[in-house]
RODO-2510 file (C-alpha; in nm, 4 decimals, decimal comma):
residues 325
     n   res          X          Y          Z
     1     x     0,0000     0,0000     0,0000
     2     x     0,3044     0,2494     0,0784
     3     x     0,4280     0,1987    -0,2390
     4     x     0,1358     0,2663    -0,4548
     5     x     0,0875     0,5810    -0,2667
     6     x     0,4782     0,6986    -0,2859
     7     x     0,3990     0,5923    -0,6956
     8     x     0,1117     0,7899    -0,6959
     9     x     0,3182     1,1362    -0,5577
    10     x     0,5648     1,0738    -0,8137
    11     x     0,3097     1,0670    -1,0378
    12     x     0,1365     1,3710    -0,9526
    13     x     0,4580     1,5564    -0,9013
    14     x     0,5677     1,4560    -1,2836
    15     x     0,2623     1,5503    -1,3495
    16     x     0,2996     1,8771    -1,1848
    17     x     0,6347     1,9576    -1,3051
    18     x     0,5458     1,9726    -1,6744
    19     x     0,2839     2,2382    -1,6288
    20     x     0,4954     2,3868    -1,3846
    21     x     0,7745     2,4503    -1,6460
    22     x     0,5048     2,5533    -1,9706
    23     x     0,4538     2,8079    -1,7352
    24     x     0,7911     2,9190    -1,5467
    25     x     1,0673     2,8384    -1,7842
    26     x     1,4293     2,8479    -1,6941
    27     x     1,3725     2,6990    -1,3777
    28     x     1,7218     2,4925    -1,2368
    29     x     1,6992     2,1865    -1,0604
    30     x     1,7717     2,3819    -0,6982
    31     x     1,3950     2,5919    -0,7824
    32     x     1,2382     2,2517    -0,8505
    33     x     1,4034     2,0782    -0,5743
    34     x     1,2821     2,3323    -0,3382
    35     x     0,9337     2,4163    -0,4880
    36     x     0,8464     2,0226    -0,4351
    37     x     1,0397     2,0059    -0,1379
    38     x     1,2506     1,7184    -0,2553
    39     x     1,6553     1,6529    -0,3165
    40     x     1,8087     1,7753    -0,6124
    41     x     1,9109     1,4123    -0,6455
    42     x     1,5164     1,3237    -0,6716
    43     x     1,4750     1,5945    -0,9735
    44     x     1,7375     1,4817    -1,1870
    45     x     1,5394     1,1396    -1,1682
    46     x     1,2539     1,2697    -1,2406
    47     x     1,3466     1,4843    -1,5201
    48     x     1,5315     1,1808    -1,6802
    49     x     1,1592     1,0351    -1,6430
    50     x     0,9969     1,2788    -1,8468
    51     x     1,2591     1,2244    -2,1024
    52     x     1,2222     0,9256    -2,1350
    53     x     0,8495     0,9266    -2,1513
    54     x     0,8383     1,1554    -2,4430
    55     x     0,8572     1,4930    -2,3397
    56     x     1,0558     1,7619    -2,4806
    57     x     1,2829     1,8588    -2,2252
    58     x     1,5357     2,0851    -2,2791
    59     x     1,8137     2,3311    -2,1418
    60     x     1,7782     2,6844    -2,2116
    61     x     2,0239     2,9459    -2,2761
    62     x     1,9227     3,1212    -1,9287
    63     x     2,0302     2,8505    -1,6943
    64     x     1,7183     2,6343    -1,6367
    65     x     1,4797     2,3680    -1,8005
    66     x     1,2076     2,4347    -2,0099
    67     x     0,9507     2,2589    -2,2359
    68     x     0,9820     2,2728    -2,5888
    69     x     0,6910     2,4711    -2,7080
    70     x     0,3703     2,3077    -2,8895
    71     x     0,3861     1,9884    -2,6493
    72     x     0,0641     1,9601    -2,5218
    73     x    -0,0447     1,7216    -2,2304
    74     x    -0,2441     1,3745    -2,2826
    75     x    -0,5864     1,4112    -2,1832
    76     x    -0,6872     1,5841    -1,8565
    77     x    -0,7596     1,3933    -1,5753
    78     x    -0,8441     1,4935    -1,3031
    79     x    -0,9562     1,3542    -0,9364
    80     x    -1,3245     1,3942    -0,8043
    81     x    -1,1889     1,6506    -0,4917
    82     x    -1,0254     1,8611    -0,8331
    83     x    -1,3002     1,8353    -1,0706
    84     x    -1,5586     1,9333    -0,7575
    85     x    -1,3470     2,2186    -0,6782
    86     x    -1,3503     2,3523    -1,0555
    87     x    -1,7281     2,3190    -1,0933
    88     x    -1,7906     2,4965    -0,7158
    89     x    -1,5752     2,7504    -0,8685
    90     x    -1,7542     2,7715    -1,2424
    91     x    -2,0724     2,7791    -0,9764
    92     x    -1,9468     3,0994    -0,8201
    93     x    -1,8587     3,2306    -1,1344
    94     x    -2,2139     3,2020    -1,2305
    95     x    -2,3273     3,4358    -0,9494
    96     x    -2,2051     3,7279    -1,1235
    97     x    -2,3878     4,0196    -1,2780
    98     x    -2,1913     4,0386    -1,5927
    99     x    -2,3989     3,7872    -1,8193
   100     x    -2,1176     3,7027    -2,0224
   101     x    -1,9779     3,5477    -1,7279
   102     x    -2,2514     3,3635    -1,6375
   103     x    -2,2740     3,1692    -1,9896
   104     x    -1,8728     3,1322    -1,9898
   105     x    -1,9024     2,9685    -1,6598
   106     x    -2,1757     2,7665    -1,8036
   107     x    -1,9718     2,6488    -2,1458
   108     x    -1,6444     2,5413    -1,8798
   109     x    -1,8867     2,3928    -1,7019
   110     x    -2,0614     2,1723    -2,0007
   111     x    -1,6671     2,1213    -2,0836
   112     x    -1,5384     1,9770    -1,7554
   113     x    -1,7891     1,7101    -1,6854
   114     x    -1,7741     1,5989    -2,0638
   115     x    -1,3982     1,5052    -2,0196
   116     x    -1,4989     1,2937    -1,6971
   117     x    -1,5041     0,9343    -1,5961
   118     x    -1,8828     0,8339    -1,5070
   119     x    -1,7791     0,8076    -1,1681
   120     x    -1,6120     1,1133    -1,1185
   121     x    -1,8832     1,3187    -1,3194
   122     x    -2,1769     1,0933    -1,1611
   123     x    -2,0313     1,2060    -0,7793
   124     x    -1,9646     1,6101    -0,8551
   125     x    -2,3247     1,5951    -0,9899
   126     x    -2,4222     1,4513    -0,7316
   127     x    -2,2260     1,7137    -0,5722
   128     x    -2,4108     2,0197    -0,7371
   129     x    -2,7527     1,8976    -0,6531
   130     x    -2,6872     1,9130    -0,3327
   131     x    -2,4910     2,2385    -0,2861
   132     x    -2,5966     2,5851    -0,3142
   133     x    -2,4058     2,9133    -0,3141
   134     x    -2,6669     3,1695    -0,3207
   135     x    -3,0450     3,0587    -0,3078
   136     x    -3,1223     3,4064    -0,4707
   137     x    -2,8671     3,4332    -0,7562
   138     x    -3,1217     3,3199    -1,0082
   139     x    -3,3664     3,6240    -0,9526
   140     x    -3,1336     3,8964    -0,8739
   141     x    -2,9326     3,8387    -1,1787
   142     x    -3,1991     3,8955    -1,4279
   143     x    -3,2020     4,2881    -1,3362
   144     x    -2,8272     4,3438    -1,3851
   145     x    -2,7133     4,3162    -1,7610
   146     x    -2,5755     4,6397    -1,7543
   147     x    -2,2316     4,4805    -1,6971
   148     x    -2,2248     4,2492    -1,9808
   149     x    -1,9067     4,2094    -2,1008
   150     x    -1,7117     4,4141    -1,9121
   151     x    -1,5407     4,1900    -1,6533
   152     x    -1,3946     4,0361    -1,9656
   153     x    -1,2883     4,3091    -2,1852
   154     x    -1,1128     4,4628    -1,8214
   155     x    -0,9686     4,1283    -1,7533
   156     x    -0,8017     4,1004    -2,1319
   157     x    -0,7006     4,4963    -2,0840
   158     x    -0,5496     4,3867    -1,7849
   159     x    -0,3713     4,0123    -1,9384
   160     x    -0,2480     4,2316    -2,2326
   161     x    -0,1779     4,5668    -2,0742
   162     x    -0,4015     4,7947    -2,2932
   163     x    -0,5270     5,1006    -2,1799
   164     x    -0,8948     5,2185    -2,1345
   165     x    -1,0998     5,4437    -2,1829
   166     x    -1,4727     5,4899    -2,0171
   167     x    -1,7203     5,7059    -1,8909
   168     x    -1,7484     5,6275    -1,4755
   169     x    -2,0152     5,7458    -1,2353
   170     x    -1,8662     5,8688    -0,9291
   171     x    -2,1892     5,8625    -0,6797
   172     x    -2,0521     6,0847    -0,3814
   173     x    -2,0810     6,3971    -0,5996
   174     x    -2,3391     6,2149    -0,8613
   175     x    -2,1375     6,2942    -1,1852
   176     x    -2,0363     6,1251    -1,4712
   177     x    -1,6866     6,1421    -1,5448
   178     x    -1,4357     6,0400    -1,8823
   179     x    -1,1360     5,8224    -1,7413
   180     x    -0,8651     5,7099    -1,9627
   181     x    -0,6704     5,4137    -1,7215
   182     x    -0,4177     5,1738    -1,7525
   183     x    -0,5585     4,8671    -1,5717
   184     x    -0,3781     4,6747    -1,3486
   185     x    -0,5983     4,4222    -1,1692
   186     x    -0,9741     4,3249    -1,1047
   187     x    -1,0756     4,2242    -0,7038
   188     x    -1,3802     4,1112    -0,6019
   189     x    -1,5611     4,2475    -0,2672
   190     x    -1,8554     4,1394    -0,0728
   191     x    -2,0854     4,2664    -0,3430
   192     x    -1,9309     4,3830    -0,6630
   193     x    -1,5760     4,3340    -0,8716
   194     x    -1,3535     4,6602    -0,8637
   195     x    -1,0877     4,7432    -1,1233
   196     x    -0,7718     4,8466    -0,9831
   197     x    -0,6002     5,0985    -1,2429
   198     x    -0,3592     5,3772    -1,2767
   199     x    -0,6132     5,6886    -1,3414
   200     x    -0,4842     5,9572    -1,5713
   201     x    -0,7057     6,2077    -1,4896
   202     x    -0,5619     6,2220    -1,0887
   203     x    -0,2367     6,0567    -1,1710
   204     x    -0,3181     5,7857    -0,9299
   205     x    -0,3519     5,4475    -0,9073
   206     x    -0,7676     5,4673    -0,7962
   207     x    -1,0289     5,1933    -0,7397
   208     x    -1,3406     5,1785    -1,0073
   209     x    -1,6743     4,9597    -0,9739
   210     x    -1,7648     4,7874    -1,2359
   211     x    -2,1131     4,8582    -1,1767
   212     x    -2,0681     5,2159    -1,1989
   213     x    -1,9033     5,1886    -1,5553
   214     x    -2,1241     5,3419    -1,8051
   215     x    -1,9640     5,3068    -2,1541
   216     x    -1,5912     5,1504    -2,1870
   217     x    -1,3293     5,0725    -2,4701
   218     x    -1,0431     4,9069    -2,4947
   219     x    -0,7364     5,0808    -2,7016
   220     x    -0,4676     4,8651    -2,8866
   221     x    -0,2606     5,1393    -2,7069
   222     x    -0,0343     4,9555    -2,4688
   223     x     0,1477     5,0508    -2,1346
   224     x     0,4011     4,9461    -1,9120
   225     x     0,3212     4,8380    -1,5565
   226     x     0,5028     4,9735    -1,2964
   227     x     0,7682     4,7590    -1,2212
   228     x     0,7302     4,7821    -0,8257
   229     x     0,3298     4,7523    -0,8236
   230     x     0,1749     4,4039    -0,6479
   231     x    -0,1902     4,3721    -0,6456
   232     x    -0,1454     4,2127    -0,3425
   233     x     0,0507     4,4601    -0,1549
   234     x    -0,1616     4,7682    -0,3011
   235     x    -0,4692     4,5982    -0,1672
   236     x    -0,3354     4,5109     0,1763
   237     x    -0,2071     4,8838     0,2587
   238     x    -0,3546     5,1608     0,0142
   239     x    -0,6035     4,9295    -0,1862
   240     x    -0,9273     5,0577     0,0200
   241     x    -1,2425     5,0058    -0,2370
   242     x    -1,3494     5,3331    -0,4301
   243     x    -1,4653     5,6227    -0,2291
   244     x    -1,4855     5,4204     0,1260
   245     x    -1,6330     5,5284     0,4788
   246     x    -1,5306     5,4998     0,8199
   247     x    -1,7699     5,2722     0,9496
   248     x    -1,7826     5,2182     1,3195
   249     x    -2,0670     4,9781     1,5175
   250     x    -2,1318     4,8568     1,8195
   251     x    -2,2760     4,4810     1,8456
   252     x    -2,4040     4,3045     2,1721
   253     x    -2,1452     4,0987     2,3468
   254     x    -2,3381     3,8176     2,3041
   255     x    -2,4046     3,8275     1,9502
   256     x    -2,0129     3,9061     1,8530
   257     x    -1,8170     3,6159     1,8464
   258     x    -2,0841     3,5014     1,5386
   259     x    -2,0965     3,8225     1,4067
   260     x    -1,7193     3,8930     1,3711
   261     x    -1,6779     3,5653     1,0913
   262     x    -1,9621     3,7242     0,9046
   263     x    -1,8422     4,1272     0,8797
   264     x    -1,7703     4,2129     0,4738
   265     x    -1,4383     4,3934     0,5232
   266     x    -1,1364     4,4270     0,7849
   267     x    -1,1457     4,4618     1,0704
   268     x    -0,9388     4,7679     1,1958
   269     x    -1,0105     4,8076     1,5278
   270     x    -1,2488     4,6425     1,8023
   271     x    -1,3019     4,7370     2,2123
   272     x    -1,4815     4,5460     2,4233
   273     x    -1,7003     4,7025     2,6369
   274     x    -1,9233     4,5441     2,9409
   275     x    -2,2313     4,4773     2,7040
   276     x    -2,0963     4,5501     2,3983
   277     x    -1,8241     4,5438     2,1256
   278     x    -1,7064     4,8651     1,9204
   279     x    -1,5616     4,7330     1,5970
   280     x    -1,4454     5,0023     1,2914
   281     x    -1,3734     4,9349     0,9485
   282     x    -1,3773     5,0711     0,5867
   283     x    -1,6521     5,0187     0,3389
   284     x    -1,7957     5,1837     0,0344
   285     x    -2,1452     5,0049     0,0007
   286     x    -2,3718     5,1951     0,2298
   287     x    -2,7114     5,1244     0,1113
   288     x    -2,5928     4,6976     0,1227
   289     x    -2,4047     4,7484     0,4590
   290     x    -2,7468     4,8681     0,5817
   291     x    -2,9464     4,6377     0,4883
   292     x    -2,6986     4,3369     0,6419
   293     x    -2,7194     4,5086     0,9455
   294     x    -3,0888     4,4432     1,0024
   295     x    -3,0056     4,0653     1,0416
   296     x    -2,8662     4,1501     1,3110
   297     x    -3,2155     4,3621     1,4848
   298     x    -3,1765     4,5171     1,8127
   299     x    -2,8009     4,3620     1,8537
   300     x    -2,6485     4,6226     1,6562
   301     x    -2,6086     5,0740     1,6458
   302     x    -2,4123     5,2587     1,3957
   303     x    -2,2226     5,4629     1,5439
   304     x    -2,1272     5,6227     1,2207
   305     x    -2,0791     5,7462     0,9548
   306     x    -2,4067     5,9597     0,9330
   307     x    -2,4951     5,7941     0,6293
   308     x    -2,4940     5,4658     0,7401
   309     x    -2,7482     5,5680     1,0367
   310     x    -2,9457     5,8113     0,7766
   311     x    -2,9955     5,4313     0,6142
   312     x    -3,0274     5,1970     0,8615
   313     x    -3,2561     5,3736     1,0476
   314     x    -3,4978     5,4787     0,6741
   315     x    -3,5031     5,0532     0,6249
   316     x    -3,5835     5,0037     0,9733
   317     x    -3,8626     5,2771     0,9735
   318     x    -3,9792     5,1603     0,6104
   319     x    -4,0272     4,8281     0,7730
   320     x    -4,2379     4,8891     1,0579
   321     x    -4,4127     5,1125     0,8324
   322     x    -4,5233     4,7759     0,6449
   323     x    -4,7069     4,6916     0,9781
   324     x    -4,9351     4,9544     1,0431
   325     x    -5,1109     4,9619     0,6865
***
């Protein structure tokens, strides 16, 4: 039995070496080594492996291996926890407001189970029946095909660094604006995708919703991204979404610890109190922070900003309006 399994890894670490270098050439055997977390000693036998099997292994100029290019792969195959995690993915991808989205996720979908063993495609159906991201995703989506396209016209933009530009709504003084942007990454928040881009209007890098993009075009005009800039990084210090509020709420003790999991954004600071828990954060969405809040009923105060209790307290009103008709 221990041998089949150690067969298996060196399987799936062939396996994983061969679309490892299609897509980082010039790697040496010490990268390998370490990004598998083997000897040197067990690369070279593997590599002699591939050789032998066929593939088109050679050494670059640079200093590393690389594929020849054109070789394609056998066949994927894939295992029923990897084919379950691509369809729950191609599910969530099917959530989305931009219909073009919806239908891609659909075709990859179609495409996936088609290349499956009966078992495999038999147990992630199984699988799907039974597993639901959003009960509501079927109705809300009908409203929202304003955004068709755009997701993947911004996500080539960004693949092929081509600048943009579009006509964006900027709510907080209600205006409709012309950007021209070089676009650097998409995110997705608790509600909406954002595109992260270098604005040349402010001579920023800036956050824009999706949502709030009227009219867009993509230029054959390239750029060059800025050597030093990680999505990552940007997102983790300056990368706030677009036009954001201080929000700060207090929640009953008793409610917090379930609370905290569920909260849409960072946390930047909490105090405990004897009853209560002060917790602040950043958010854009005011009108959808207010209406998660009223899960929450009598457990919860904004303590600002103003329009978050302006909000809050209209739903709550509207709602016990409802009763006294």
């Amino acid at each position: 039995m221990a041998k089949s399994d150690k067969q298996g890894t060196r399987t799936e670490r062939l396996f994983a070496a061969i679309l490892l270098l299609q897509n980082r050439p010039n790697m040496t055997s010490r990268d390998l080594a370490e990004h598998f977390g083997v000897s040197r000693r067990t690369i070279f036998r593997d590599l002699r492996a591939l050789s032998e099997s066929g593939v088109p292994l050679t050494y670059s100029e640079g200093g590393g291996y690389e594929i020849l290019e054109g070789y394609q792969l056998p066949p994927l195959m894939l295992t029923a926890r990897e084919a379950a995690t691509l369809l729950v993915g191609t599910e969530f991808m099917r959530l989305q407001s931009d219909a073009s989205l919806r239908e891609d996720a659909g075709e990859v979908s179609l495409k996936i189970r088609s290349v499956l063993p009966r078992e495999i495609r038999e147990y992630v159906d199984r699988l799907s029946e039974n597993t639901v991201l959003d009960p509501y995703w079927s109705h809300a989506v009908q409203s929202e095909g304003l955004e068709t396209g755009k997701w993947f016209k911004l996500s080539e933009a960004v693949a092929r660094s081509r600048k943009v530009i579009m006509e964006y709504f900027v709510e907080s003084r209600g205006e409709l604006t012309q950007r021209r942007v070089d676009p650097l990454g998409l995110v997705y928040y608790t509600d909406h995708w954002n595109l992260i881009a270098f604005d040349h209007l402010r001579a920023e890098i800036r956050n824009f919703r999706l949502d709030r993009i009227e009219e867009m075009f993509v230029l054959t005009e390239r750029f060059d991204r800025p050597e030093d800039f990680d999505l990552q990084t940007y997102l983790e210090g300056e990368g706030r979404q677009a036009d954001p509020y201080q929000v700060r709420l207090w929640f009953a003790r008793a409610v917090y610890p379930k609370v905290r999991s569920q909260i849409p954004a960072r946390i930047d600071e909490e105090s405990a109190y004897d009853d209560r828990i002060e917790v602040t954060f950043t958010f854009e969405n005011m009108e959808y922070l207010a209406g998660w809040l009223l899960r929450f009923g009598p457990d919860v105060k904004v303590l600002e900003p103003d329009l978050l209790i302006d909000q809050h307290r209209r739903m709550a009103l509207t709602i016990d309006a409802n009763y006294d008709k």
